[in-house]
C-alpha positions as CSV (number, residue, x, y, z in Angstrom):
1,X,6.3,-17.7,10.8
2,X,9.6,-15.6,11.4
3,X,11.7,-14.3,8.7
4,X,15.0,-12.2,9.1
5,X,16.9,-9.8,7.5
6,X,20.2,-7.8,7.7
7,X,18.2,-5.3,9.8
8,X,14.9,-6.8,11.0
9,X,13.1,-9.6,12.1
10,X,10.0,-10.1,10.6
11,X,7.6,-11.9,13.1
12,X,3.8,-13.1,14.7
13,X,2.8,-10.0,16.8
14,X,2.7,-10.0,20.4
15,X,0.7,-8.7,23.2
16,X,3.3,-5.9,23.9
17,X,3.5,-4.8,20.0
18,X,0.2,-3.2,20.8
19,X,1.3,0.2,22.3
20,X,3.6,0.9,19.8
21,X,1.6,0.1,16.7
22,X,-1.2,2.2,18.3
23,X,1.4,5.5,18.0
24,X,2.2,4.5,14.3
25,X,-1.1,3.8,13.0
26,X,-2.8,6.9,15.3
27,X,-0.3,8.9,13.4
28,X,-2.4,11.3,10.4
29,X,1.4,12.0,8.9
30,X,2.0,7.9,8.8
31,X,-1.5,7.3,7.7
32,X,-2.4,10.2,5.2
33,X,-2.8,7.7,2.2
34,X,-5.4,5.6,4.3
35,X,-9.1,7.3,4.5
36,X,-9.0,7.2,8.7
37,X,-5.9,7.3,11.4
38,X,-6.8,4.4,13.6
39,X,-7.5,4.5,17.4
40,X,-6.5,2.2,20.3
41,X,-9.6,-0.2,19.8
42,X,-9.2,-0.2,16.0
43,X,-5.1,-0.5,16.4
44,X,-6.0,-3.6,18.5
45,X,-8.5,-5.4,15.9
46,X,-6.1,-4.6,13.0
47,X,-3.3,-6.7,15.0
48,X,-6.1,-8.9,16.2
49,X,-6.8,-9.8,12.4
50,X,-3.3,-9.9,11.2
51,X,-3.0,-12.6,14.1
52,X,-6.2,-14.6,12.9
53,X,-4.7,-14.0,9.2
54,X,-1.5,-16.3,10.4
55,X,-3.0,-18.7,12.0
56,X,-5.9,-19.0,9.3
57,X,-3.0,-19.2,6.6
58,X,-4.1,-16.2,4.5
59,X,-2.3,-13.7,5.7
60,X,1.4,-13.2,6.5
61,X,1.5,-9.7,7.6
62,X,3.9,-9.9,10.5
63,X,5.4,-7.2,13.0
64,X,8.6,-5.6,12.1
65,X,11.0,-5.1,14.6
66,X,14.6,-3.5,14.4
67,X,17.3,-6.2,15.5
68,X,19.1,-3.3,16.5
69,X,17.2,-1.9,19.7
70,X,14.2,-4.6,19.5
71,X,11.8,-1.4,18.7
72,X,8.9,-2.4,16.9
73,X,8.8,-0.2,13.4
74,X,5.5,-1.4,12.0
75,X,4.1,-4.0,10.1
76,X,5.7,-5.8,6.5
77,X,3.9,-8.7,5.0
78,X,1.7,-10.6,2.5
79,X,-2.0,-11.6,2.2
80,X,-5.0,-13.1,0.3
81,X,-6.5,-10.6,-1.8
82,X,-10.3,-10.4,-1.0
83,X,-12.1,-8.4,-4.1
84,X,-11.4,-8.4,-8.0
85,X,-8.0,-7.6,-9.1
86,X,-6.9,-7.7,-13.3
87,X,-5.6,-11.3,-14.0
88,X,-7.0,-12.4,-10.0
89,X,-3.4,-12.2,-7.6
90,X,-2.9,-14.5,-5.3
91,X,-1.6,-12.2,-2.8
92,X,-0.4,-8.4,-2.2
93,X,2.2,-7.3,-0.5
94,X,2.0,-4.5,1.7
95,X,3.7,-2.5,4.6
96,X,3.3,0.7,6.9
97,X,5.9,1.8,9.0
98,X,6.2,4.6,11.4
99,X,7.5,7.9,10.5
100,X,10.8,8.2,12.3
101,X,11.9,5.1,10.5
102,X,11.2,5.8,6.9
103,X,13.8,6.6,4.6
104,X,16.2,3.8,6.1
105,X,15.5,0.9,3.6
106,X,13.6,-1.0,5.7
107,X,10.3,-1.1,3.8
108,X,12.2,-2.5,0.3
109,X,14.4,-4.7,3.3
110,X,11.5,-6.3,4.7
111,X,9.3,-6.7,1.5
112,X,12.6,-8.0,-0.6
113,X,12.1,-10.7,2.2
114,X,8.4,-11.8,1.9
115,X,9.0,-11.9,-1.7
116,X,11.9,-14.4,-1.3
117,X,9.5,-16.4,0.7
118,X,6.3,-16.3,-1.7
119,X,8.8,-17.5,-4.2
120,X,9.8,-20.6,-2.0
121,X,5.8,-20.7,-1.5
122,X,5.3,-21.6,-4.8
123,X,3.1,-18.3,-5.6
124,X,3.6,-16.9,-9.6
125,X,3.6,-12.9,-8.8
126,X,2.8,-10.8,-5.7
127,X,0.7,-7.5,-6.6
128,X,0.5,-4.5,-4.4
129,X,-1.4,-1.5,-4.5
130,X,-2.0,2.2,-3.3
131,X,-3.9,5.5,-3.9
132,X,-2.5,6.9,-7.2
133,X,-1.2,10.1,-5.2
134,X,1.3,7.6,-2.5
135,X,4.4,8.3,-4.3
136,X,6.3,7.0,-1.5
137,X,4.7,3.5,-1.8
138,X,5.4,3.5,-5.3
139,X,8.9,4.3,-4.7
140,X,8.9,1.2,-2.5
141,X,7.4,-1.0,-4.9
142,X,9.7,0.1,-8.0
143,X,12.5,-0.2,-5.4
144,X,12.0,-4.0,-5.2
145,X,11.4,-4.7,-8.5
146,X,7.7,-4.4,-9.1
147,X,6.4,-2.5,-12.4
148,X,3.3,-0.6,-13.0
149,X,0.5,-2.3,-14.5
150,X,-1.4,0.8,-15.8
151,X,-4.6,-1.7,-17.0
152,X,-5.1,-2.6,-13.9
153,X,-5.2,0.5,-12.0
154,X,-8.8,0.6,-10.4
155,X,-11.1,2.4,-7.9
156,X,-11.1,1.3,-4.7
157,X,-14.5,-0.4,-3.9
158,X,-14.0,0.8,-0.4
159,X,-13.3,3.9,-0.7
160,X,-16.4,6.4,-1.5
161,X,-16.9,7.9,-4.4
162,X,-15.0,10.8,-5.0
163,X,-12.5,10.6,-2.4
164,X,-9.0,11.4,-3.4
165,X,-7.5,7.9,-1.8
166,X,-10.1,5.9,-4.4
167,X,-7.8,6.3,-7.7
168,X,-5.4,3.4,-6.9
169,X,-2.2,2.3,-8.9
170,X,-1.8,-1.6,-9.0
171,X,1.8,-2.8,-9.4
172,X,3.4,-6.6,-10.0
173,X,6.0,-9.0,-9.7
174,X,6.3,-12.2,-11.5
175,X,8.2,-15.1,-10.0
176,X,11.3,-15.6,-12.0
177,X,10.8,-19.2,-11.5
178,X,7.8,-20.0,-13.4
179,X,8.1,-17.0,-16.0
């Protein structure tokens, strides 16, 4: 699976994504709104799973990469949910990029883009979802044309018990053509 934007091509990861996605998700700034930065071995089994996602066909989280230099920027995509959601989603939506690239567009780019191909999927809405205090997601997610849904805000069920990421926000799109 490959999609492109203006800016970006969205595409199945490769061996030599691995050094760079290492820096972005070892990164505490980049991953304050998760409960752990991840190390090498960890970076490698996350793109190790997004890979097995693909090629399983429930997950469509693919590496971003600028057109513009070829740098890899982080990861943009779509996948199965896999615990209880209000009115049970088919899939989320989802992206983390590194730091020196935020702030450009290219989250609401890249996502605009795997909702355009949900749509041609046949799926009826795309959730996504983050701790109640990522404003910056939010942002992201009201940028592309998701709203709130305040009854379905939740506590993470892996996330412990009072830990300030376990408050999460759930947000939706429906797809225009079966509304």
């Amino acid at each position: 699976m490959r999609l492109e934007t203006e800016r970006l091509v969205l595409r199945p990861w490769q061996n030599t994504d691995r050094d760079a996605f290492a820096a972005i998700v070892g990164d505490p700034h980049v991953m304050r709104y998760y409960t752990a930065t991840r190390d090498r071995a960890a970076a490698d089994a996350w793109i190790d799973q997004m890979i097995a996602g693909l090629e399983a066909g429930t997950s469509r989280f693919l590496a971003a990469e600028r057109k513009a230099d070829g740098q890899l920027i982080g990861l943009i995509g779509t996948a199965a949910i896999n615990m209880e959601l209000r009115g049970n989603p088919p899939e989320e939506i989802g992206w983390v990029l590194g730091g020196r690239y935020w702030g450009q567009g290219y989250a609401p780019e890249g996502a605009l883009a795997h909702i355009a191909d949900a749509w041609r999927r046949g799926l009826p809405e795309l959730v996504a979802f983050t701790a109640a205090i990522n404003a910056p997601s939010q942002r992201v997610m009201e940028k592309i044309g998701m709203t709130r849904d305040a009854e379905g805000d939740f506590l993470h069920p892996r996330i412990a018990e009072n830990h300030q990421l376990r408050s999460h926000v759930l947000y939706r799109i429906a797809n225009p053509a079966q509304s």
